[in-house]
Backbone as JSON Lines, residues from 0, in Angstrom:
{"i":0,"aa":"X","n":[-6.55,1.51,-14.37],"ca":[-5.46,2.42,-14.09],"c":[-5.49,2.83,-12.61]}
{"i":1,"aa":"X","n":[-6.43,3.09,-12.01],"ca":[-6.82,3.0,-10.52],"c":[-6.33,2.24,-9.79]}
{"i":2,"aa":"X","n":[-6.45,0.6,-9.9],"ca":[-6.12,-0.44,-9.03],"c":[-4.33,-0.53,-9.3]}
{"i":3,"aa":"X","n":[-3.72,0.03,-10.74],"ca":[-2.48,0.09,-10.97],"c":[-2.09,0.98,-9.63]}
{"i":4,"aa":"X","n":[-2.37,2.74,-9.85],"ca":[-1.81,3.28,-9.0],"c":[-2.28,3.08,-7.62]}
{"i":5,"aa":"X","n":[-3.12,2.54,-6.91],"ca":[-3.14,2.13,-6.08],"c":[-2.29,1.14,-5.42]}
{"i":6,"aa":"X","n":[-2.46,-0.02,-6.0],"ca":[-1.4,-0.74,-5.83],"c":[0.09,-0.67,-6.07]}
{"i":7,"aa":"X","n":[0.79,0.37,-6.7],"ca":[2.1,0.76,-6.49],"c":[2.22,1.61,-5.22]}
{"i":8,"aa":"X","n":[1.08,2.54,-4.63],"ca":[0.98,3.15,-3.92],"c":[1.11,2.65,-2.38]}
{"i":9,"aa":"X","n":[0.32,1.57,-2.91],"ca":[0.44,0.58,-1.18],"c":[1.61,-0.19,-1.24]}
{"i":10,"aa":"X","n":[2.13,-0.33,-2.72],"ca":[3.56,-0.84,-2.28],"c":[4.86,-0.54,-2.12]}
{"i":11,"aa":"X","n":[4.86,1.18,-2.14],"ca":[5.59,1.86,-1.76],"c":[5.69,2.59,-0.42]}
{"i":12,"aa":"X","n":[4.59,2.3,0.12],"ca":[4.28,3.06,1.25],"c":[4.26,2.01,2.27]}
{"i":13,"aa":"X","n":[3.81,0.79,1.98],"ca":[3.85,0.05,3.36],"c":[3.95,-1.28,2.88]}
{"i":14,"aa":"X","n":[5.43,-1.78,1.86],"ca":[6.02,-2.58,2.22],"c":[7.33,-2.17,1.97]}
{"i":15,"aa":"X","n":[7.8,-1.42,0.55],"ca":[9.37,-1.08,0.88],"c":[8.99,-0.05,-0.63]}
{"i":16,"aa":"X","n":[9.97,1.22,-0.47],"ca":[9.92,2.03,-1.25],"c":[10.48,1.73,-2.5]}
{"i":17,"aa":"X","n":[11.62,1.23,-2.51],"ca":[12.24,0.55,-3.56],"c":[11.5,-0.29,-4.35]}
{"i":18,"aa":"X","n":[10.41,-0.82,-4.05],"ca":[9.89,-1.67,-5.07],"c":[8.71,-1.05,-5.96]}
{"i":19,"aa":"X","n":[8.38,0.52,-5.37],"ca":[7.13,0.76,-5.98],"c":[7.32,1.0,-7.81]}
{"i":20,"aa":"X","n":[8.66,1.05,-8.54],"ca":[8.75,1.24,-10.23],"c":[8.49,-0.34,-10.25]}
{"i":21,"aa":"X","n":[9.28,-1.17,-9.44],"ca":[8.68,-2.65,-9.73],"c":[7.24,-2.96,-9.75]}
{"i":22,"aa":"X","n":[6.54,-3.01,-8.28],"ca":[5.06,-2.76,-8.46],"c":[4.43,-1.85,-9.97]}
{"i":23,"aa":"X","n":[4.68,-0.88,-10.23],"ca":[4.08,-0.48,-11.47],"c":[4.26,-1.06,-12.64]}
{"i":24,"aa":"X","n":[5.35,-1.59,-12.77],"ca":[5.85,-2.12,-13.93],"c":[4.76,-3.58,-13.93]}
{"i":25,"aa":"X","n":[4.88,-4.34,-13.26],"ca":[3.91,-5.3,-13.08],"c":[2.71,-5.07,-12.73]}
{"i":26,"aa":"X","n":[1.97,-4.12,-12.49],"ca":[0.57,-4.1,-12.51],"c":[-0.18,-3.38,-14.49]}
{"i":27,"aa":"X","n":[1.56,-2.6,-14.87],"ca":[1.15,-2.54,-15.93],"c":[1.31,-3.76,-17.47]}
{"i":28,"aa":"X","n":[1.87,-4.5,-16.73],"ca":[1.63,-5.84,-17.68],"c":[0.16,-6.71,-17.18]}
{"i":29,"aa":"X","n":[-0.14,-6.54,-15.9],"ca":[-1.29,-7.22,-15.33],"c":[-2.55,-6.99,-16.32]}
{"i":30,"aa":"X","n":[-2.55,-5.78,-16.96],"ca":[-3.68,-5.35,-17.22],"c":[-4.2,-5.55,-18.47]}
{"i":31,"aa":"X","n":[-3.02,-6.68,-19.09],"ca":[-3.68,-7.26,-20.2],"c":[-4.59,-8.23,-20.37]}
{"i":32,"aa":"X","n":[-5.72,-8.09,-21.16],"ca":[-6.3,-8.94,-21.28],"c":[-6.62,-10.78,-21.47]}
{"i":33,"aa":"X","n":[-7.91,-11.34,-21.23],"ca":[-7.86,-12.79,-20.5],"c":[-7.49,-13.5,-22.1]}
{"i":34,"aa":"X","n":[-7.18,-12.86,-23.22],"ca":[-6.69,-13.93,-24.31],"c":[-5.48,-14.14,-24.68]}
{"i":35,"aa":"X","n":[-4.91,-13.07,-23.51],"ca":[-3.28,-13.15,-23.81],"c":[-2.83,-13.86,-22.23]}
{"i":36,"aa":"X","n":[-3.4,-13.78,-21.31],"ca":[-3.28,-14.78,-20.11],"c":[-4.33,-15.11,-19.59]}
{"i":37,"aa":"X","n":[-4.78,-16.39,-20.14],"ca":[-6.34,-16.8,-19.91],"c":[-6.34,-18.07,-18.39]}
{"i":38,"aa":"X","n":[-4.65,-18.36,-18.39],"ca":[-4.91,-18.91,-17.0],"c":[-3.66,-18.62,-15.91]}
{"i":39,"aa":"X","n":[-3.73,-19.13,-15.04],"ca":[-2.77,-18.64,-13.89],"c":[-1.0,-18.92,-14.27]}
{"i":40,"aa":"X","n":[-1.13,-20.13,-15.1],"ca":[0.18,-20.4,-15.29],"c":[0.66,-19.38,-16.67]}
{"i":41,"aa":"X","n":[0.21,-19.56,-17.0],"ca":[0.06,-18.15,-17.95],"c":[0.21,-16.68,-17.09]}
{"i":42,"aa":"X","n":[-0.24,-16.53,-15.94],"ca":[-0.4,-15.25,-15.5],"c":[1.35,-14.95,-14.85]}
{"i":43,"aa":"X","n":[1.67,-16.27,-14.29],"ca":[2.94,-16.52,-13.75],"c":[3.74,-16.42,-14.82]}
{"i":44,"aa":"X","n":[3.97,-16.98,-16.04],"ca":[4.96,-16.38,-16.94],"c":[5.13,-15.17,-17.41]}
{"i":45,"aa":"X","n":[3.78,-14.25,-17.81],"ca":[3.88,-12.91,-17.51],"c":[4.85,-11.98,-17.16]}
{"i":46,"aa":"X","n":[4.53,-12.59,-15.54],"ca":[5.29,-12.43,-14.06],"c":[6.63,-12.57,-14.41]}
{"i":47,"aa":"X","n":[6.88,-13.25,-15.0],"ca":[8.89,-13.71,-15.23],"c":[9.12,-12.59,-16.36]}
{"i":48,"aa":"X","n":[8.37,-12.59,-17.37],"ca":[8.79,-12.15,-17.95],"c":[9.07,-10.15,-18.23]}
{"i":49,"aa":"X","n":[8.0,-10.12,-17.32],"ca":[7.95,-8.54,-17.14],"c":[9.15,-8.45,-16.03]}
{"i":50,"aa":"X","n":[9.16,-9.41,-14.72],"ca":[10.09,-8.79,-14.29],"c":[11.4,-9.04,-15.13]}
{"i":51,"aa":"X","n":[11.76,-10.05,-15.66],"ca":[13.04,-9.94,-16.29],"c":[13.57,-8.66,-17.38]}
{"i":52,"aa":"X","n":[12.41,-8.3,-18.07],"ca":[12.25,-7.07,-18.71],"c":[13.16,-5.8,-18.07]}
{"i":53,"aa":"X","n":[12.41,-5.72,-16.87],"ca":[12.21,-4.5,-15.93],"c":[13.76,-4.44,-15.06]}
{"i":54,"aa":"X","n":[14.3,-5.55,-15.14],"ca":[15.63,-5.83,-14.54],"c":[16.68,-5.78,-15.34]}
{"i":55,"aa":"X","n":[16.49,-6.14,-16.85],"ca":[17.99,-6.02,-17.26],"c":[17.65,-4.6,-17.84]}
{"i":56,"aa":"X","n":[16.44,-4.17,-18.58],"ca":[16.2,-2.65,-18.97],"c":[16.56,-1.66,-18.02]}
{"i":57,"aa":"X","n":[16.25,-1.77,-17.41],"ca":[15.96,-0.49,-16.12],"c":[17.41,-0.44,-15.18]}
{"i":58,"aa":"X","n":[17.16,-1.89,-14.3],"ca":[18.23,-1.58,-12.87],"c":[19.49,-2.27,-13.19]}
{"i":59,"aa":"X","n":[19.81,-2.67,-14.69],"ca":[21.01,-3.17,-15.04],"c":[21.64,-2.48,-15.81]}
{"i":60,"aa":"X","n":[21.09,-1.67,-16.91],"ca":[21.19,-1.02,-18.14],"c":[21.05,0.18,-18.03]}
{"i":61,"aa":"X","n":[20.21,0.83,-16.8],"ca":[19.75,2.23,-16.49],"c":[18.85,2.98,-18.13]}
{"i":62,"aa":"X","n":[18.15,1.68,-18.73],"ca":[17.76,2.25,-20.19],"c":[17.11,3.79,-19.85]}
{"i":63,"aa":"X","n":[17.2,4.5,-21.02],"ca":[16.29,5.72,-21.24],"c":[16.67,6.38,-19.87]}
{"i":64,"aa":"X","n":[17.6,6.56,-19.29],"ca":[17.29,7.19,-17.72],"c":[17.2,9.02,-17.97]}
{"i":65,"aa":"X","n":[15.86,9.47,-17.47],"ca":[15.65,11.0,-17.36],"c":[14.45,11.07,-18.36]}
{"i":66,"aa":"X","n":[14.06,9.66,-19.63],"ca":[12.73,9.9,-20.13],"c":[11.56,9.15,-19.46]}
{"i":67,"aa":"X","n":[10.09,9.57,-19.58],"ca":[9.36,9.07,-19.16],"c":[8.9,7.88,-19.79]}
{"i":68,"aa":"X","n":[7.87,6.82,-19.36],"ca":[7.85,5.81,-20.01],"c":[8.47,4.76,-20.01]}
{"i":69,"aa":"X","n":[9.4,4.39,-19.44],"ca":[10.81,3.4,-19.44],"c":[9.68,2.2,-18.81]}
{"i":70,"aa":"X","n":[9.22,2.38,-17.72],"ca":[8.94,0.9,-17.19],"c":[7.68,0.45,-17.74]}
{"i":71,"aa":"X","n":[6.57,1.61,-18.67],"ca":[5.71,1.18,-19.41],"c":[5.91,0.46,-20.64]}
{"i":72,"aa":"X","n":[6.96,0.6,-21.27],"ca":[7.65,-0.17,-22.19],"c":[8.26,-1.4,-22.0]}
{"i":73,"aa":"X","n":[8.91,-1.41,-20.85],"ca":[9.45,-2.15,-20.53],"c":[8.05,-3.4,-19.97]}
{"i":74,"aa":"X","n":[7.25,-3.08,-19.55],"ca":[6.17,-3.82,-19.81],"c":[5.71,-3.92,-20.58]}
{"i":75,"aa":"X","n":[5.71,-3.32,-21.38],"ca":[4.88,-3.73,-23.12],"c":[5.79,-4.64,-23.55]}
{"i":76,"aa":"X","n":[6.68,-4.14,-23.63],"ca":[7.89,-5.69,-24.35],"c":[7.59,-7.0,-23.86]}
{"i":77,"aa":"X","n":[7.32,-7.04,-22.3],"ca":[7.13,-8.52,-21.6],"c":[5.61,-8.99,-22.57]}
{"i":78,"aa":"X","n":[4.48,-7.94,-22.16],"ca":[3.46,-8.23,-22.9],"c":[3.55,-8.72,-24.24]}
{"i":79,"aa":"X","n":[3.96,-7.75,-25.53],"ca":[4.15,-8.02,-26.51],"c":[5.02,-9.46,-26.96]}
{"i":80,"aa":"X","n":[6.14,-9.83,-25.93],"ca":[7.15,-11.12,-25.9],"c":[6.02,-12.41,-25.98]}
{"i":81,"aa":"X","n":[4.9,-12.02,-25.17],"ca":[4.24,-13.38,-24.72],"c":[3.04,-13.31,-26.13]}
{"i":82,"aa":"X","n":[2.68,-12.4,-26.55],"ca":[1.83,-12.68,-27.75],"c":[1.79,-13.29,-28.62]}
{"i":83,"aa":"X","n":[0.99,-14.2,-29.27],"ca":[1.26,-14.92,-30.21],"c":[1.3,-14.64,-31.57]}
């Protein structure tokens, strides 16, 4: 949870502000474990799939806007999508 907020932190601060719900949203799908993405190409679909999540939920749909939680879900869905 550390290296999460850290890393939204550095990516709001010193590469573009706009991306730091993105950065979180993807460091909180990152943090699943190596039997649900045990290799890189695996780690890269993830990647598609959380952001696609996070794009039509969030900055297309404005889901849930004013509750908390939206982009943690919205990563759980990518997570949960890729489970077998």
């Amino acid at each position: 949870v550390l290296a999460s907020s850290a890393i939204t932190l550095l990516t709001s601060t010193c590469i573009d502000r706009r991306l730091g719900q993105a950065a979180l949203c993807g460091s909180l799908a990152g943090m699943s474990g190596m039997h649900l993405v045990p290799n890189l190409s695996m780690t890269a679909l993830l990647g598609v799939a959380t952001t696609a999540s996070y794009e039509v939920l969030i900055r297309i749909n404005n889901f849930c806007s004013g509750i908390g939680g939206r982009i943690g879900v919205s990563a759980f869905l990518a997570t949960s999508a890729m489970a077998k």
